[in-house]
C-alpha positions as CSV (number, residue, x, y, z in Angstrom):
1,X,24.1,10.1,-19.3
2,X,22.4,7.5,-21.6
3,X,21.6,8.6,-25.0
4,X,17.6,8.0,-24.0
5,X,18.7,10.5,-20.9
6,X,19.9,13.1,-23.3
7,X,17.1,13.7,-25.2
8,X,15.2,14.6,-22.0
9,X,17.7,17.3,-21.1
10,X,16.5,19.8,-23.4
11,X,13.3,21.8,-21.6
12,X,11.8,23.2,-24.6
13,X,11.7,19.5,-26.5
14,X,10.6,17.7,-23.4
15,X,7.9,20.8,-23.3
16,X,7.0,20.1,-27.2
17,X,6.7,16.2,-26.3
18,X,4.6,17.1,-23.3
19,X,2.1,19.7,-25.1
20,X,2.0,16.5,-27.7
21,X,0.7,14.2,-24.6
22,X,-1.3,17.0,-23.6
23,X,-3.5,17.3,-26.5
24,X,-3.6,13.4,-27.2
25,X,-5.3,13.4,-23.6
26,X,-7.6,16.2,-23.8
27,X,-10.6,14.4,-24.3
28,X,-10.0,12.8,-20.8
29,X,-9.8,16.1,-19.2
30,X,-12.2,16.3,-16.3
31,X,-15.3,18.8,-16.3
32,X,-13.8,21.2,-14.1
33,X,-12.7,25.1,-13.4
34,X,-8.8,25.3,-14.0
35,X,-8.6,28.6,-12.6
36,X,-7.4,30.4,-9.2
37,X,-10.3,31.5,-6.8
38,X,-10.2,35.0,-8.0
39,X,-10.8,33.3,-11.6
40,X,-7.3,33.7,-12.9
41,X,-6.6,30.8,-15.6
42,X,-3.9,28.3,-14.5
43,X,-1.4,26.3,-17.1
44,X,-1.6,22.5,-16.3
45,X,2.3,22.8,-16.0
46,X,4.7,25.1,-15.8
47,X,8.3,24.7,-16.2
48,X,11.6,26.4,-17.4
49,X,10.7,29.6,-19.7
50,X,11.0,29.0,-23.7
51,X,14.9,29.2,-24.2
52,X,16.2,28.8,-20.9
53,X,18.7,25.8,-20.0
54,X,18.6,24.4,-16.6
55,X,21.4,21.5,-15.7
56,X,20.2,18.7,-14.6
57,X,16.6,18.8,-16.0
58,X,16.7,15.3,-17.6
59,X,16.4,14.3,-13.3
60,X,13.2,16.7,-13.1
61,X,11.9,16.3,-17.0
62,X,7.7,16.7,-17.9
63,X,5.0,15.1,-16.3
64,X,3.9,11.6,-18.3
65,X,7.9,11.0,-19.3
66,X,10.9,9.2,-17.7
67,X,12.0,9.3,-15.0
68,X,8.6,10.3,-14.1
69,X,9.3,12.4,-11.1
70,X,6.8,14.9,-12.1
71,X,4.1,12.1,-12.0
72,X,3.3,9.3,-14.2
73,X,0.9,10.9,-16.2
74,X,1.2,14.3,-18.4
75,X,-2.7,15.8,-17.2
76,X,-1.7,15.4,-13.5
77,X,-5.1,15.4,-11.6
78,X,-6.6,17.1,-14.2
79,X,-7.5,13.7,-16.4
80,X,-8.3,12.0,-12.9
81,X,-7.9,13.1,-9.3
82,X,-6.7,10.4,-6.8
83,X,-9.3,8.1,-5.6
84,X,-10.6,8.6,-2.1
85,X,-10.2,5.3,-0.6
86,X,-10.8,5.1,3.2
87,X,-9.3,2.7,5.2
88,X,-12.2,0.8,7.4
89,X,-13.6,-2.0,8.9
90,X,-14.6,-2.8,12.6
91,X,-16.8,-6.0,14.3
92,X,-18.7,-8.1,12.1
93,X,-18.8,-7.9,8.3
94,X,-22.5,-6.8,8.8
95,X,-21.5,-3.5,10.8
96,X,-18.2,-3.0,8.1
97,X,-20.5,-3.3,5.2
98,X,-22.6,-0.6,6.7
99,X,-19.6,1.9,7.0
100,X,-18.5,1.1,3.6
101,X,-21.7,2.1,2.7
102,X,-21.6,5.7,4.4
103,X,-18.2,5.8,2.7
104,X,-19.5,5.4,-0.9
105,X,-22.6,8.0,0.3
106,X,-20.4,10.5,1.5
107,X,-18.3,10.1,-2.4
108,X,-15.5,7.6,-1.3
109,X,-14.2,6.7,-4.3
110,X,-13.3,3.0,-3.5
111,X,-12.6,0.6,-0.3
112,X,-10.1,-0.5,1.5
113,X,-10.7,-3.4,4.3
114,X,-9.1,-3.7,8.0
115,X,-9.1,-7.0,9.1
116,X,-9.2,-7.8,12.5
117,X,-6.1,-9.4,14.2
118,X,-7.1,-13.3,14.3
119,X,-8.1,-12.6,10.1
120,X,-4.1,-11.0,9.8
121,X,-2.7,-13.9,11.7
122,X,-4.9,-16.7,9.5
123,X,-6.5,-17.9,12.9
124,X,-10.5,-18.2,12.5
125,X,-12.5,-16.1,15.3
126,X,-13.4,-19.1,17.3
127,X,-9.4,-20.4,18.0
128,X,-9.0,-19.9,21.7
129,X,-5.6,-17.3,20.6
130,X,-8.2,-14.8,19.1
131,X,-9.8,-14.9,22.0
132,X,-11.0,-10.6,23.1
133,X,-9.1,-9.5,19.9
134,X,-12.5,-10.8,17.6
135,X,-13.0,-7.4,15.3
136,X,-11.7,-4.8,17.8
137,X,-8.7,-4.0,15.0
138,X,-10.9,-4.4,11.8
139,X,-13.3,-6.9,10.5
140,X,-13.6,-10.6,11.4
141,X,-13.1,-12.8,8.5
142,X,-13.8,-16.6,8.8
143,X,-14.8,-17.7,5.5
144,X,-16.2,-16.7,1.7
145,X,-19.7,-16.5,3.8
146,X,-18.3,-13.3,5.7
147,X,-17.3,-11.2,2.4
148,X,-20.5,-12.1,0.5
149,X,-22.0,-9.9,4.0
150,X,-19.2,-7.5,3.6
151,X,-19.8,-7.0,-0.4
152,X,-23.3,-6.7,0.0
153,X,-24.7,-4.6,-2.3
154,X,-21.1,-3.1,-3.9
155,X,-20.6,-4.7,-6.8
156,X,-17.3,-6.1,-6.9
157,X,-16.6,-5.6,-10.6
158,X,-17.7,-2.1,-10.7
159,X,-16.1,-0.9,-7.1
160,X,-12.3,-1.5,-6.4
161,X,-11.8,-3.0,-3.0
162,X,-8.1,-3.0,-1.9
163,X,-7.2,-5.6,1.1
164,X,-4.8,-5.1,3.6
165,X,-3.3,-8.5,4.3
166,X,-0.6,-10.0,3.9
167,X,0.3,-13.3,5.3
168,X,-3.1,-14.9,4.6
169,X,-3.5,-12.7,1.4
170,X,-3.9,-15.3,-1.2
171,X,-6.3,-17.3,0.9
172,X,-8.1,-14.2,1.5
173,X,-8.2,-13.3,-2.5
174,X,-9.3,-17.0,-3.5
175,X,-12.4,-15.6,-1.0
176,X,-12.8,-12.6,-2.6
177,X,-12.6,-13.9,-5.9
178,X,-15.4,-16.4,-4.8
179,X,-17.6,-13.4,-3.2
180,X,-17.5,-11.9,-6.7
181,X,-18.4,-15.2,-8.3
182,X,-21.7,-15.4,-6.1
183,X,-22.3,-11.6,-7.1
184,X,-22.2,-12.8,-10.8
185,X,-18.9,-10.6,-11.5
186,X,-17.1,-11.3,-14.4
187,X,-14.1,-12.4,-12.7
188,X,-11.5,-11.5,-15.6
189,X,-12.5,-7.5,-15.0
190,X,-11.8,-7.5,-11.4
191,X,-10.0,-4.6,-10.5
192,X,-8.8,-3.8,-7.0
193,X,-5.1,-4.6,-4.8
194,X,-4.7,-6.8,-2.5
195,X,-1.4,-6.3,0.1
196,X,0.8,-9.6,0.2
197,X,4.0,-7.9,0.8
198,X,5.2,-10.4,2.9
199,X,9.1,-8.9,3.2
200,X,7.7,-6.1,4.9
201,X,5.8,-8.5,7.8
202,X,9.3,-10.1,8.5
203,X,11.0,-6.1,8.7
204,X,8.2,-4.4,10.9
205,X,4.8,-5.6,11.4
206,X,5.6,-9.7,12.0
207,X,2.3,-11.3,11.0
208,X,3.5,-13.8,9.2
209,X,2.6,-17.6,8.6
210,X,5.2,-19.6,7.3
211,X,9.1,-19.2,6.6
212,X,9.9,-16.8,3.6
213,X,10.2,-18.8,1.1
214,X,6.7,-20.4,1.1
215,X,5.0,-17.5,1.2
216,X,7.4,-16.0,-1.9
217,X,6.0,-19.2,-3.8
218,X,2.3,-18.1,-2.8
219,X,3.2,-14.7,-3.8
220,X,4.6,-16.0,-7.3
221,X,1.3,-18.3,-7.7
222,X,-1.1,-15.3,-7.2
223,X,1.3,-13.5,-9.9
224,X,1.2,-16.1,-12.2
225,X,-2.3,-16.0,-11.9
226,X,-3.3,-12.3,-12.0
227,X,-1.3,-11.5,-15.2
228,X,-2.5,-14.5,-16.8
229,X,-6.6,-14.3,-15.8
230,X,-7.1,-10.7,-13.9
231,X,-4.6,-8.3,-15.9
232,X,-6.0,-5.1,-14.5
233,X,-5.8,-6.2,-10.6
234,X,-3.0,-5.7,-8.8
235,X,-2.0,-8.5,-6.6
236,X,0.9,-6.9,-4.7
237,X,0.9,-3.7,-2.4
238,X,4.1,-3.3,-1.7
239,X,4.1,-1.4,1.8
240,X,6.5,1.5,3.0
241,X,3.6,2.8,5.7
242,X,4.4,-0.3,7.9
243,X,8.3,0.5,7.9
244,X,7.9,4.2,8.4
245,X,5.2,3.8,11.4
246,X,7.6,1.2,13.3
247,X,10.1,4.3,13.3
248,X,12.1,4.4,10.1
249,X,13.8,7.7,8.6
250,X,11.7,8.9,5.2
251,X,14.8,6.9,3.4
252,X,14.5,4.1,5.4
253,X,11.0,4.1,4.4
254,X,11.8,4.4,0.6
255,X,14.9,2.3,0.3
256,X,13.3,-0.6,2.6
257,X,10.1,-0.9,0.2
258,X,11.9,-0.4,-2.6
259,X,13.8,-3.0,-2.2
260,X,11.4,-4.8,-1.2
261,X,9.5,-4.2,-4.9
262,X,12.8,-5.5,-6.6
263,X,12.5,-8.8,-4.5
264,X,9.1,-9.0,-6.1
265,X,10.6,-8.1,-9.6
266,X,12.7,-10.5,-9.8
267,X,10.6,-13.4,-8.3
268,X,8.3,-12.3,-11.1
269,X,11.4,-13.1,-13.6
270,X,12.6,-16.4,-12.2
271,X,8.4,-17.6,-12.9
272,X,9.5,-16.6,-16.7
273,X,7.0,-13.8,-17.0
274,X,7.4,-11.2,-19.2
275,X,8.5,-7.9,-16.9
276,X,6.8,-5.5,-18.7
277,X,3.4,-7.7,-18.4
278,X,3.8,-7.9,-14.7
279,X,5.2,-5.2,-13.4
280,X,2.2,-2.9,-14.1
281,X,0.4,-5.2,-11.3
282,X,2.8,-4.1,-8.5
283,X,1.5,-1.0,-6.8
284,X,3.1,0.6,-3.9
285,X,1.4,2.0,0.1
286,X,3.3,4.9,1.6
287,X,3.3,6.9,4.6
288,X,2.5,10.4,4.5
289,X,4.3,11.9,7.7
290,X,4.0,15.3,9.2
291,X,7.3,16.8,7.7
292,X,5.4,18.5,4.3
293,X,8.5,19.2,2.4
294,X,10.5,15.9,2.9
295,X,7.4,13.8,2.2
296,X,6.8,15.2,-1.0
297,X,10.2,14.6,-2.1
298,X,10.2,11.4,-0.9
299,X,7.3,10.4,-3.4
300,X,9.4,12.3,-6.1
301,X,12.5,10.2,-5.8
302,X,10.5,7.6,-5.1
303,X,9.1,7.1,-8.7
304,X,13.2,8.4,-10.1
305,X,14.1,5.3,-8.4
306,X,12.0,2.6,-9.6
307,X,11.9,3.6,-13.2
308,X,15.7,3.9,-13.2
309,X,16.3,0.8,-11.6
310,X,13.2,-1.3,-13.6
311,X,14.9,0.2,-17.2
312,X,18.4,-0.5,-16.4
313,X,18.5,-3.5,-13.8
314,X,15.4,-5.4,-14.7
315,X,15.1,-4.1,-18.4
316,X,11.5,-2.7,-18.4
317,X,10.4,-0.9,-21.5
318,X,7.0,-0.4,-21.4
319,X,6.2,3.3,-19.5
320,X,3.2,1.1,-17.5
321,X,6.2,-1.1,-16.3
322,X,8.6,1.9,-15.3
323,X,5.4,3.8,-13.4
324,X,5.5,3.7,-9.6
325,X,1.3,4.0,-8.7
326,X,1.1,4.2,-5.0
327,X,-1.6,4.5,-2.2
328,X,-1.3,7.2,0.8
329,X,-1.9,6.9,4.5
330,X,-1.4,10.1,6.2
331,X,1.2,9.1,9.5
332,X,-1.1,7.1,12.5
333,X,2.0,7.3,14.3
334,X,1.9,11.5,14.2
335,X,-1.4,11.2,16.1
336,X,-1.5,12.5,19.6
337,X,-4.1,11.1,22.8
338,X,-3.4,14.0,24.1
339,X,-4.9,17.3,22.5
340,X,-7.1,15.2,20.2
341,X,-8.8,17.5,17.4
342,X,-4.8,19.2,17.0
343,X,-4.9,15.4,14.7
344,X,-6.9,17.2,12.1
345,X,-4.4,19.9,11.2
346,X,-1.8,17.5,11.4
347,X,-4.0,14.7,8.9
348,X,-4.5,17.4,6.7
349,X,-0.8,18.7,6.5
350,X,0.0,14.6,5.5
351,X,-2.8,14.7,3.2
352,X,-1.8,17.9,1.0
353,X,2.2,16.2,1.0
354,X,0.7,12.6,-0.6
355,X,-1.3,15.1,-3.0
356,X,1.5,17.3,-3.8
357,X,3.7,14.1,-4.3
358,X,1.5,12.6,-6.9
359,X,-0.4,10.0,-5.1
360,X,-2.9,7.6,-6.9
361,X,-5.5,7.1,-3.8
362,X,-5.2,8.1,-0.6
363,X,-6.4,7.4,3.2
364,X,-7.0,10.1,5.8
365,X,-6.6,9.2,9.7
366,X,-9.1,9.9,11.8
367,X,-8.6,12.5,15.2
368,X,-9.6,9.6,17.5
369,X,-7.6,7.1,16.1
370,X,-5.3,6.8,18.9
371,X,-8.2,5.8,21.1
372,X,-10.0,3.9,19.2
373,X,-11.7,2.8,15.9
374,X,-12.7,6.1,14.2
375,X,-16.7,7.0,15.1
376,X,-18.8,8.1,12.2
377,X,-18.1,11.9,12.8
378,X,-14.5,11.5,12.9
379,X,-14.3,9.1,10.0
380,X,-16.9,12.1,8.2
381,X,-14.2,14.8,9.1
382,X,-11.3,12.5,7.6
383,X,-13.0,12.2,4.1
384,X,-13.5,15.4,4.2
385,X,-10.1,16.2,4.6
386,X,-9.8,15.0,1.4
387,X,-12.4,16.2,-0.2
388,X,-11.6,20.2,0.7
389,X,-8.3,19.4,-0.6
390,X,-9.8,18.0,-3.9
391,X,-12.5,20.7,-4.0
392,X,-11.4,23.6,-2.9
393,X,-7.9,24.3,-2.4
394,X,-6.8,24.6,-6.0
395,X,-4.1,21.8,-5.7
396,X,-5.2,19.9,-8.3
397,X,-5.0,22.0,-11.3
398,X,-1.4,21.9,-12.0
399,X,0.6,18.5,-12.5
400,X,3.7,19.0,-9.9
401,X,3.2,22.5,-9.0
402,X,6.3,22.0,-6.6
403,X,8.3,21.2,-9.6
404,X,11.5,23.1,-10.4
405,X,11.4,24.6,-6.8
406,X,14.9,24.9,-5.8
407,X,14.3,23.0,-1.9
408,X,12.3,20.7,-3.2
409,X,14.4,19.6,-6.1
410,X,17.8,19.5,-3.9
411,X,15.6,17.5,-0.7
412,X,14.6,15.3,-3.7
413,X,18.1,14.9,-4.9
414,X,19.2,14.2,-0.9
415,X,16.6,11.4,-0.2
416,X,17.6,9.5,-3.5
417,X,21.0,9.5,-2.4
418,X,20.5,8.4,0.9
419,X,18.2,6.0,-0.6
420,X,21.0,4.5,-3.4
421,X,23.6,4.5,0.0
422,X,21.0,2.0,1.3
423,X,20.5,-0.3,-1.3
424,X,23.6,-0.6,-2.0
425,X,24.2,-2.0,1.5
426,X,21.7,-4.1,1.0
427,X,23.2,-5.6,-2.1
428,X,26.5,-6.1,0.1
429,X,24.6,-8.0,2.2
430,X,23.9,-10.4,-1.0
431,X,27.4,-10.6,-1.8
432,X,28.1,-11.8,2.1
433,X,25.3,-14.4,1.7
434,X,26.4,-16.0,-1.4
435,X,30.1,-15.1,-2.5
436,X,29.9,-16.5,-5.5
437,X,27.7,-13.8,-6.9
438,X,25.7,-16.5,-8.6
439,X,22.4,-15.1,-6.9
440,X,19.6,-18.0,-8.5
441,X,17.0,-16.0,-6.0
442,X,18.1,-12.7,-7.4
443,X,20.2,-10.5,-6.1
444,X,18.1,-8.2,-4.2
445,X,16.1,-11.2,-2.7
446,X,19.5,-12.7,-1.4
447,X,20.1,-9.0,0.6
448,X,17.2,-9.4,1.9
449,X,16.6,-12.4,3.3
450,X,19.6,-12.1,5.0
451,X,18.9,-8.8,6.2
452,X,16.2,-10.4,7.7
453,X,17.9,-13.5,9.0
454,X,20.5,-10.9,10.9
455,X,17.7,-8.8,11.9
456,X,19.4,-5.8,10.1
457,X,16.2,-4.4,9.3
458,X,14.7,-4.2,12.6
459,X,18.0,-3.3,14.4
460,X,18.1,-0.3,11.5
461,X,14.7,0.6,12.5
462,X,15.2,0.5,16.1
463,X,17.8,2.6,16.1
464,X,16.2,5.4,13.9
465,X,13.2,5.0,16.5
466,X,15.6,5.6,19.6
467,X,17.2,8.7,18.3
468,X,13.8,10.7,17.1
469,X,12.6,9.5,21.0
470,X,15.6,11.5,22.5
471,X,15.4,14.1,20.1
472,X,11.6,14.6,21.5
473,X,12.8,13.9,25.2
474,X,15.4,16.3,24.9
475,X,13.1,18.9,23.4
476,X,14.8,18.8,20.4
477,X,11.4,18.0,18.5
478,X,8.1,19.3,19.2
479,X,5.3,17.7,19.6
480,X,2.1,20.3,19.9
481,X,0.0,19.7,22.8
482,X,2.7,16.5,24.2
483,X,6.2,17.9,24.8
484,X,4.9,22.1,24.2
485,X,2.1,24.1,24.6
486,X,-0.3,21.5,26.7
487,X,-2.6,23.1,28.5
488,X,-6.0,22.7,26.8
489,X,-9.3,22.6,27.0
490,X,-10.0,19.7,24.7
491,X,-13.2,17.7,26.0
492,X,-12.8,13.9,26.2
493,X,-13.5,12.3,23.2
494,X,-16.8,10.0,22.5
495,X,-15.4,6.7,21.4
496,X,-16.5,3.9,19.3
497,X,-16.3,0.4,21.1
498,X,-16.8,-2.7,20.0
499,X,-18.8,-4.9,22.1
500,X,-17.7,-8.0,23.2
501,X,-21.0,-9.3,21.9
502,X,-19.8,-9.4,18.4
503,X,-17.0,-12.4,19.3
504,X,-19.9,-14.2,20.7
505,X,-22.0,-13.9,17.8
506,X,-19.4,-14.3,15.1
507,X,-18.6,-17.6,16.7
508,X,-22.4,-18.4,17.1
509,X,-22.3,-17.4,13.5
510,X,-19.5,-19.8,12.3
511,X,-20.4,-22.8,14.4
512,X,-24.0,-22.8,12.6
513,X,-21.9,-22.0,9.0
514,X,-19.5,-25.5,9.8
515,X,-22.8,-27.9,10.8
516,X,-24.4,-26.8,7.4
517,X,-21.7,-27.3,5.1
518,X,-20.4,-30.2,3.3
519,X,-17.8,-31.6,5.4
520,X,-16.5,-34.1,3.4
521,X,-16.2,-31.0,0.3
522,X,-14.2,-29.4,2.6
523,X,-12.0,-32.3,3.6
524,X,-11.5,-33.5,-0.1
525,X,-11.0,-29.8,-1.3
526,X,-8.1,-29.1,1.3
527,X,-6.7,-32.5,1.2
528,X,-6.2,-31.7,-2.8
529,X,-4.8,-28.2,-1.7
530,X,-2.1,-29.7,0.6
531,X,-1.1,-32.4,-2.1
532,X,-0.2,-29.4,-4.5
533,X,1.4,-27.2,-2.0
534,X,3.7,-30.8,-2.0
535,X,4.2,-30.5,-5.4
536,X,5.1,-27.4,-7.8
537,X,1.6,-26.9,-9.3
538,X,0.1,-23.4,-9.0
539,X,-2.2,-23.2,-5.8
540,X,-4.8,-20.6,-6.4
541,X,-7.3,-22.9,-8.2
542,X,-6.9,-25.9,-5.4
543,X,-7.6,-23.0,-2.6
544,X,-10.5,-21.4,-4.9
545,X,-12.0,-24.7,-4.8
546,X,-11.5,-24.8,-0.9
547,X,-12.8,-21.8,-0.5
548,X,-16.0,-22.5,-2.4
549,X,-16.8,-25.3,-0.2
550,X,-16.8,-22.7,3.0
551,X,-13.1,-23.9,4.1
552,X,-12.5,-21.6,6.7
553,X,-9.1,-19.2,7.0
554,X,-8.3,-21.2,9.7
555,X,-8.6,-24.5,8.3
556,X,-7.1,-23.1,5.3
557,X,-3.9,-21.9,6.9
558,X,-3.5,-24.6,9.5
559,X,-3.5,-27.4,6.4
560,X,-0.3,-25.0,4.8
561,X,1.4,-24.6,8.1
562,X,0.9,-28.7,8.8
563,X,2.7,-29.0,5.3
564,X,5.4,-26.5,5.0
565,X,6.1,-25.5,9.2
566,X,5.6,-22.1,11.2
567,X,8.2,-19.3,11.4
568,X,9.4,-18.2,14.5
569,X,11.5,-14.9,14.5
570,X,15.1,-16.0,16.0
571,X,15.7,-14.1,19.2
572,X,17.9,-11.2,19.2
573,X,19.5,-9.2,22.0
């Protein structure tokens, strides 16, 4: 035990140092009713009585103080509840916009954009491979044109938009950032995440552009640039929810993306910047699954983790730097076709886990998710998921109300473990790539990359995917409505589809955008951008500029791949 350690294993001190927090934070306190339904007053913690000595508190502690796996901050969800943000986006930026609007109505707290698949793989809508997959997965995306329609009337520097994206992130920022610009935004109070976890593309989702390392040199250009210009956005989502849906274990999940953040970390240190500066911009996206009790511990270890290993590896001081802030999506890969509106319970089961774990924002699925985009009534019924929980259940009046709760503390204590097993391995697989242990990457980075080269990752996956299927095959697991109890009488579901109509028109739509634009703008401005990404210069300005004279995501990513080459996943068997 450290000597910092120590002086968090006392209960009554760390309660004195809490009840200090406490009252320095009162002022922030929402306007709300603390108490029970019945009207019976609640404490905004509880904790070990007055006197009592519990071993091993310094790993449990006070909400707002290391290791922070009662929460990050001492109110809980009493300064601030998490921020509703719904996932969404469908068609053309026209018809997203619209639903974003409903969202915001309806008391969404902020946004979160799906991109279509030709936007994730950095083709533009009118390439013949995006042809009859133009907005059927989220919203088309071609150039800066398409987010001034999506932005349209939600004003960018007063709402946080979070984008999930990751292998054409930064070219997808630079178009953000010039939306804002057209809106008048003070660009320097920007505040919103964008995804551009690209470690997590080559592990389980594969929508990548280039080899590893050139988008880890994008990555560390958009970092350079955030902490320097855009201090309070947060330029790197670093995404669990992928790992877990593609059939990882709940450690899996956490060590994976945790390991993942560290790779970030220390890219961050090898561009010289200051760790306790940057880190604050790396947020985190997790699944919520339908196990209640092993997700919330997952999110406690989760933040035990990172501030252990960001004080001790990376030597993180600031509290800011040592927070783990993360973003829920409750499980789309619980959802059922069969027995459709069973999806609610299950949505709302994930849901109270991510609150009861401590999340910062949160998603809620939708029941017809498995069949389609979510129609307006479902998407109403999955906000107000959320907002029942928020409202009425009572949740949010205690920081950690799970805390000290004998299964919860030793599941907590199991998944860590499991977790520190993992990295470990990973870190083995560093010492096999460069026996030296002279790691000028980092350390971390080194395990994974060649985790990734060796396809450990997906084999890891794959096999944690093959063993739940014959648990469900064999009965083992139950699945309501698909392996027990089926008979129903569920109606068919009324679907939203998106017409083929919209390809048409987005490519009528970009066709007229290229023939009014200034050509040779564009060719200067991407010409400029490909003579940078030759050199070591920063490239967010060159692809700000390329994006300003309407360069398309296409154009944008085709003039990176001619320079630097396209990755293509080596074949395993």
């Amino acid at each position: 035990m450290t000597p910092e350690d120590a002086q968090h294993a006392d209960p009554s001190a760390g309660r004195e140092r809490w009840r200090r927090r406490y009252a320095r934070a009162a002022g922030r306190l929402r306007d709300a009713d603390f108490t029970t339904l019945s009207g019976a007053e609640v404490d905004p913690v509880y904790g070990p009585r007055e006197g009592d000595t519990v071993e091993g508190f310094e790993r449990i502690g006070w909400p707002g103080e290391y290791p922070f796996t009662r929460g990050v901050h001492s109110t809980g969800y009493r300064g601030r509840t998490w921020t509703i943000r719904q996932f969404a986006g469908f068609g053309n930026a026209q018809q997203t916009n619209e639903r974003y609007r409903q969202i915001l109505r309806n008391g969404g707290g902020g946004l979160s954009v799906a991109f279509d698949m030709p936007t994730l793989m950095g083709r533009d809508s009118d390439d013949p491979r995006s042809l009859g997959e133009v907005g059927h997965c989220g919203v088309a995306i071609d150039s800066a044109a398409d987010l001034d329609v999506l932005f349209g009337g939600i004003p960018l520097e007063r709402v946080t938009a979070s984008m999930t994206i990751s292998g054409p992130a930064v070219p997808m920022f630079c178009m953000y950032l010039v939306a804002a610009e057209r809106q008048g935004a003070d660009i320097t109070r920007l505040n919103g995440t964008l995804q551009t976890d690209i470690f997590k593309e080559y592990i389980a989702q594969k929508e990548w552009l280039f080899s590893p390392e050139p988008h880890l040199r994008l990555i560390g250009d958009l970092m350079e640039y955030c902490t320097e210009r855009i201090p309070a956005y947060k330029p790197l989502s670093i995404s669990g929810y992928h790992i877990r849906e593609a059939g990882a274990t709940a450690a899996q999940e956490l060590a994976f993306t945790l390991a993942d953040g560290f790779g970030y970390v220390e890219l961050g240190r090898r561009r010289g910047l200051d760790v306790d500066r940057f880190a604050g911009g790396l947020t985190f996206f997790f699944d919520a699954h339908v196990d209640f009790f092993e997700e919330i511990a997952k999110f406690r270890a989760a933040r035990r983790i990172w501030a252990r290993w960001m004080r001790d590896v990376y030597g993180a001081r600031r509290d800011k730097a040592l927070w783990m802030r993360f973003h829920t999506q409750t499980a789309g890969v619980s959802l059922t076709a069969r027995q459709p509106y069973n999806n609610v319970v299950r949505t709302t089961i994930e849901a109270l886990a991510g609150v009861l774990g401590g999340t910062s924002s949160m998603h809620t699925n939708s029941l017809d998710e498995t069949l389609a985009l979510p129609s307006e009534r479902a998407a109403e019924i999955a906000l107000r998921t959320q907002q029942v929980i928020m409202e009425e259940s009572g949740v949010a009046n205690v920081a950690d109300p799970l805390g000290g709760s004998w299964y919860v503390e030793a599941l907590t204590d199991r998944i860590e473990a499991d977790v520190e097993r993992i990295l470990a391995r990973i870190k083995d697989m560093a010492a096999a790539a460069v026996p030296s242990g002279r790691h000028p990457i980092g350390e971390m980075t080194s395990g994974i990359l060649r985790g990734i080269e060796d396809g450990w990752f997906t084999g890891e996956i794959a096999d944690a995917a093959f063993a739940y299927q014959r648990a469900l095959e064999k009965g083992d697991k139950k699945i309501v409505g698909v392996n027990t109890l089926t008979e129903s009488v569920t109606d068919e579901l009324e679907i939203l589809r998106v017409s083929h109509e919209v390809e048409r028109e987005q490519n009528r739509v970009l066709t007229a955008r290229r023939a009014r634009r200034d050509q040779t703008a564009v060719d200067r401005a991407l010409a400029a951008m490909v003579a940078v990404a030759g050199s070591t210069g920063n490239l967010i300005e060159p692809m700000l500029d390329a994006a300003r004279a309407e360069a398309t995501l296409g154009e944008i990513c085709g003039a990176l791949k001619a320079q630097w080459g396209e990755y293509r996943e080596p074949a395993r068997f």
